[in-house]
C-alpha positions as a Markdown table, in Angstrom:
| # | Residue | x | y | z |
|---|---|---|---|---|
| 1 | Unk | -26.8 | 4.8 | -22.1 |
| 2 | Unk | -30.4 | 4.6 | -20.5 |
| 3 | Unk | -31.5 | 2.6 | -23.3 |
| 4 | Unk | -28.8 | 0.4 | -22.9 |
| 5 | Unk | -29.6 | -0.1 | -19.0 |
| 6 | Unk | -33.3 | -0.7 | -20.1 |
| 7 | Unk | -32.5 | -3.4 | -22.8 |
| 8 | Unk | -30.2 | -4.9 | -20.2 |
| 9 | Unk | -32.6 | -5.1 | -17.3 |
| 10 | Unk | -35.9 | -6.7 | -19.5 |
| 11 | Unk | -33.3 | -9.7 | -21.1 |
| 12 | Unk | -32.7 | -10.0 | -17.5 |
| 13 | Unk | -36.3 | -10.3 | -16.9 |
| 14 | Unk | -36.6 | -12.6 | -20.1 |
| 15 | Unk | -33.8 | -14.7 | -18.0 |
| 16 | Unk | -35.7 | -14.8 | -14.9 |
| 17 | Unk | -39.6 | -16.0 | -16.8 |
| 18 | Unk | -37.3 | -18.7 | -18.9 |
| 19 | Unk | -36.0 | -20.1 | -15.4 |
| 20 | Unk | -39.6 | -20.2 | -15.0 |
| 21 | Unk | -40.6 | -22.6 | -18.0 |
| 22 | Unk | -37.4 | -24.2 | -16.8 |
| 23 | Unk | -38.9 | -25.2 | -13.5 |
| 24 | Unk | -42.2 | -26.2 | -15.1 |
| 25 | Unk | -40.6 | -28.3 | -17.7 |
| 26 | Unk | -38.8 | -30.0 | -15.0 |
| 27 | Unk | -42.2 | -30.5 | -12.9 |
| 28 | Unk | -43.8 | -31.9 | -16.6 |
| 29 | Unk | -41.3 | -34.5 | -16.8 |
| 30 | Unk | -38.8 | -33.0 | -19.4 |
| 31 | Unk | -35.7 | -33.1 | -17.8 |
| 32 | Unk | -33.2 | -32.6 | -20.4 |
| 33 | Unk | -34.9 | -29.8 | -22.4 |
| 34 | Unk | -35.4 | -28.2 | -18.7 |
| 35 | Unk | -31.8 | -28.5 | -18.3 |
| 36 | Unk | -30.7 | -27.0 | -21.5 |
| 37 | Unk | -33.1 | -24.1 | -20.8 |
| 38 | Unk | -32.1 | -24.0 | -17.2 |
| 39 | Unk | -28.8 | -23.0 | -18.3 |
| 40 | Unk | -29.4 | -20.3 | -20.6 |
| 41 | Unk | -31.7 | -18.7 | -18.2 |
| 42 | Unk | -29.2 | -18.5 | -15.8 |
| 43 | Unk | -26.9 | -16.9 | -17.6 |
| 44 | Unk | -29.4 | -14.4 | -19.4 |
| 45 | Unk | -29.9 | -13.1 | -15.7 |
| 46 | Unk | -26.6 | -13.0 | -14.1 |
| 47 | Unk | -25.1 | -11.3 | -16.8 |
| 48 | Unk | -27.4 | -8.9 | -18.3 |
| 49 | Unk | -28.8 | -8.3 | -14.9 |
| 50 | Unk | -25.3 | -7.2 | -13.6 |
| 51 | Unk | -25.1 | -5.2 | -17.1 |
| 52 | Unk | -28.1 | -3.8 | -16.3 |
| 53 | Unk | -27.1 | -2.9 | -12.6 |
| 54 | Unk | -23.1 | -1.6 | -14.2 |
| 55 | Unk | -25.4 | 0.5 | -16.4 |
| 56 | Unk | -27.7 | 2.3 | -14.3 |
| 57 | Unk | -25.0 | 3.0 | -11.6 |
| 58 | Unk | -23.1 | 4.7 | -14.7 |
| 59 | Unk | -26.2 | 6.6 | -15.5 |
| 60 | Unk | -27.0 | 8.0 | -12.2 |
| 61 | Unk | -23.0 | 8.7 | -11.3 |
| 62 | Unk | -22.4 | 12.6 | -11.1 |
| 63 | Unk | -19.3 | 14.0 | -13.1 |
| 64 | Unk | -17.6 | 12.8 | -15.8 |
| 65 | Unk | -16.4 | 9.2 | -16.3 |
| 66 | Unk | -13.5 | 10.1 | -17.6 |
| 67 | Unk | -11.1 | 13.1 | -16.8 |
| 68 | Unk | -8.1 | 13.5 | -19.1 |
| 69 | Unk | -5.7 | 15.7 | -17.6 |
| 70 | Unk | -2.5 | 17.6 | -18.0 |
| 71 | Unk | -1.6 | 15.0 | -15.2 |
| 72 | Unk | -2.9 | 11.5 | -16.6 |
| 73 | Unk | -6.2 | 9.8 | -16.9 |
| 74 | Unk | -8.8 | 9.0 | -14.2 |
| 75 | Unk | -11.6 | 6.5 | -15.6 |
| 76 | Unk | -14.0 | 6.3 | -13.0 |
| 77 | Unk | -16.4 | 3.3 | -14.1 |
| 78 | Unk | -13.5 | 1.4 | -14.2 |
| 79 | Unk | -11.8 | 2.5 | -11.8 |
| 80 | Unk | -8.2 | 3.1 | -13.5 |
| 81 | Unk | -5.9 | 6.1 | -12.3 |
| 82 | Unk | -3.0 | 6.8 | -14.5 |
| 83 | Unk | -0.4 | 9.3 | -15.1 |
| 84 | Unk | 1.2 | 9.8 | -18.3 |
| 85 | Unk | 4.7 | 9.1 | -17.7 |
| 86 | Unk | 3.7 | 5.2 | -16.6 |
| 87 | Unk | 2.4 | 4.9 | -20.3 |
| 88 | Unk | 5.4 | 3.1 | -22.6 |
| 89 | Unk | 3.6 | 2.3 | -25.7 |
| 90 | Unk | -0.1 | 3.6 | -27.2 |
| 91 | Unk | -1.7 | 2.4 | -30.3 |
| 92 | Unk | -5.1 | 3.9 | -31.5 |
| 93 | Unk | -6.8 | 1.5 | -33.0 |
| 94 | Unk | -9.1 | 2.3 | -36.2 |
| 95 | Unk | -12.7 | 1.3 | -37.4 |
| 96 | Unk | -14.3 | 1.9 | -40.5 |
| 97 | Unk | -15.5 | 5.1 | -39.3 |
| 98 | Unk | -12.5 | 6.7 | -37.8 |
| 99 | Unk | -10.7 | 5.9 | -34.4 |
| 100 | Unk | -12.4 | 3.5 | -32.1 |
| 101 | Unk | -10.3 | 3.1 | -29.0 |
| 102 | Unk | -6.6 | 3.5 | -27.1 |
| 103 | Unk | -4.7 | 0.4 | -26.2 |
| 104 | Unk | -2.2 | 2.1 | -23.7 |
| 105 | Unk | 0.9 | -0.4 | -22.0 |
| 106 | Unk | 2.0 | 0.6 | -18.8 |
| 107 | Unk | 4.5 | 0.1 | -16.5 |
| 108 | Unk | 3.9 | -1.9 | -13.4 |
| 109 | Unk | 0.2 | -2.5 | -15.0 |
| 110 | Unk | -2.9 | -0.1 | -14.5 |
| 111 | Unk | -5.1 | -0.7 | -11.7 |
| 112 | Unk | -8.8 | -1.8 | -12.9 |
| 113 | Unk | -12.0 | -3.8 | -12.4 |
| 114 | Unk | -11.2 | -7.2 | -13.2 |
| 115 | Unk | -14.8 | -7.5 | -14.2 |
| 116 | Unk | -16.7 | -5.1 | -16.4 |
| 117 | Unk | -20.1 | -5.0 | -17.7 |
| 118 | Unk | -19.4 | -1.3 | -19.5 |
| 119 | Unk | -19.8 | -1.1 | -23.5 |
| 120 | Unk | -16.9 | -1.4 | -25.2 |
| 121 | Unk | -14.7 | -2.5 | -22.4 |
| 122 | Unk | -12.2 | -5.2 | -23.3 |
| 123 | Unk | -9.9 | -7.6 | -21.5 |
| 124 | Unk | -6.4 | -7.2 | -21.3 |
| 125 | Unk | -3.2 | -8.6 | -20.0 |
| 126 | Unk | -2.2 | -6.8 | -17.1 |
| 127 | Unk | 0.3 | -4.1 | -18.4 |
| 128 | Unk | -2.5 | -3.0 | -21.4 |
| 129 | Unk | -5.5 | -0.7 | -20.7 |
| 130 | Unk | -8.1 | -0.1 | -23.8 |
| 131 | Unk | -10.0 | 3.0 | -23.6 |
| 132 | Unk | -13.1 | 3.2 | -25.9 |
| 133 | Unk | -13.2 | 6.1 | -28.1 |
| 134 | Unk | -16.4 | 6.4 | -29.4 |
| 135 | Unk | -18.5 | 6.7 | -25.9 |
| 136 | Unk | -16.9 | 10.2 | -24.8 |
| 137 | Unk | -18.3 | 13.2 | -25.1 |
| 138 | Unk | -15.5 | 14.8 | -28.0 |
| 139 | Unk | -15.3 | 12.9 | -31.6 |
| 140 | Unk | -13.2 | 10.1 | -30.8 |
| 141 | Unk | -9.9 | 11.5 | -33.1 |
| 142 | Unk | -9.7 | 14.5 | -31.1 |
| 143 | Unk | -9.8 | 12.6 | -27.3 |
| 144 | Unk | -7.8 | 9.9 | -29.6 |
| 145 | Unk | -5.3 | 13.1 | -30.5 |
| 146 | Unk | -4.9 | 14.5 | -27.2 |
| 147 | Unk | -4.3 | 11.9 | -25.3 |
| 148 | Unk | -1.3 | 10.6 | -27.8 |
| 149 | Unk | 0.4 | 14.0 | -27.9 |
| 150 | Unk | 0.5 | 13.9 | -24.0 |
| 151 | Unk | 1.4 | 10.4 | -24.2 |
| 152 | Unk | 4.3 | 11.4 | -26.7 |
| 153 | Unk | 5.2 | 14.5 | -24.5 |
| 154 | Unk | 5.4 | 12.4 | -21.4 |
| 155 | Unk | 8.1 | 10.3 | -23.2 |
| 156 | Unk | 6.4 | 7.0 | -24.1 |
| 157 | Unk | 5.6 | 6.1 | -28.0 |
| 158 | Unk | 2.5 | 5.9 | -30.3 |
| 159 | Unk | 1.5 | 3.8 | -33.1 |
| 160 | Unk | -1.2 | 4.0 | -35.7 |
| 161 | Unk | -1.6 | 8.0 | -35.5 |
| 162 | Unk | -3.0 | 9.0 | -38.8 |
| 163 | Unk | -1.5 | 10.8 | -41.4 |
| 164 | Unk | -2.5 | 14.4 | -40.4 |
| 165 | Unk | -1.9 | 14.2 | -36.9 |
């Protein structure tokens, strides 16, 4: 995760010395090529500096970033708390190297961050959480596992368990 704050903070940098050349291209005469470049730099360092900043708050946090409970779920980058009887439908959801992440419906719709910079976090509609798999601390089949058997337990249904589950 530190590497990923790094490589996230110096393409920020990048961004920053390309709205440099930007500026200079502009002062040289070349307005268009400026512009073009202008734009790119600006997004390079809004949004990998805000990764970067998402990433080193992550690294620094004490505790876990996610407690799975008897209870229900607490992710606390995202800031999502959620008990397992709001969860109606789960589906894990496969790579080519096992189980990658949870897509979990809810009831009345998880509360999150409407904006996240994390790795691996996806966009949903408002009643669908994902939960990334393959960034927690067990092999993602057996966070994948428990949290579909308490899922199942709490009444609610799963899709795409594998066969020896």
């Amino acid at each position: 995760m530190a590497a990923y704050a790094v490589l996230r903070i110096v393409l920020a940098g990048l961004g920053l010395l390309l709205l440099g050349t930007a500026i200079s291209l502009l002062t040289a005469g070349h307005w268009l090529l400026s512009f073009a470049m202008f734009g790119l730099a600006a997004f390079s360092a809004v949004w990998f500096g805000g990764a970067g900043v998402a990433l080193v708050s992550d690294a620094i946090r004490r505790g876990p970033s996610l407690v799975i409970s008897a209870h229900g779920l607490e992710d606390r980058r995202q800031g999502v708390s959620l008990m397992w009887e709001d969860v109606t439908r789960a589906e894990l959801r496969p790579s080519r190297v096992g189980i990658a992440s949870l897509v979990i419906a809810t009831r009345g719709g998880a509360r999150r961050s409407p904006i996240s910079f994390r790795v691996g976090a996806h966009r949903r509609r408002g009643d669908e959480l994902v939960i990334p798999l393959q960034f927690l601390s067990p092999p993602p089949h057996i966070s994948g596992l428990l949290m579909t058997a308490r899922i199942e337990r709490a009444g609610g249904t799963v899709a795409g368990k594998p066969f020896w589950a």
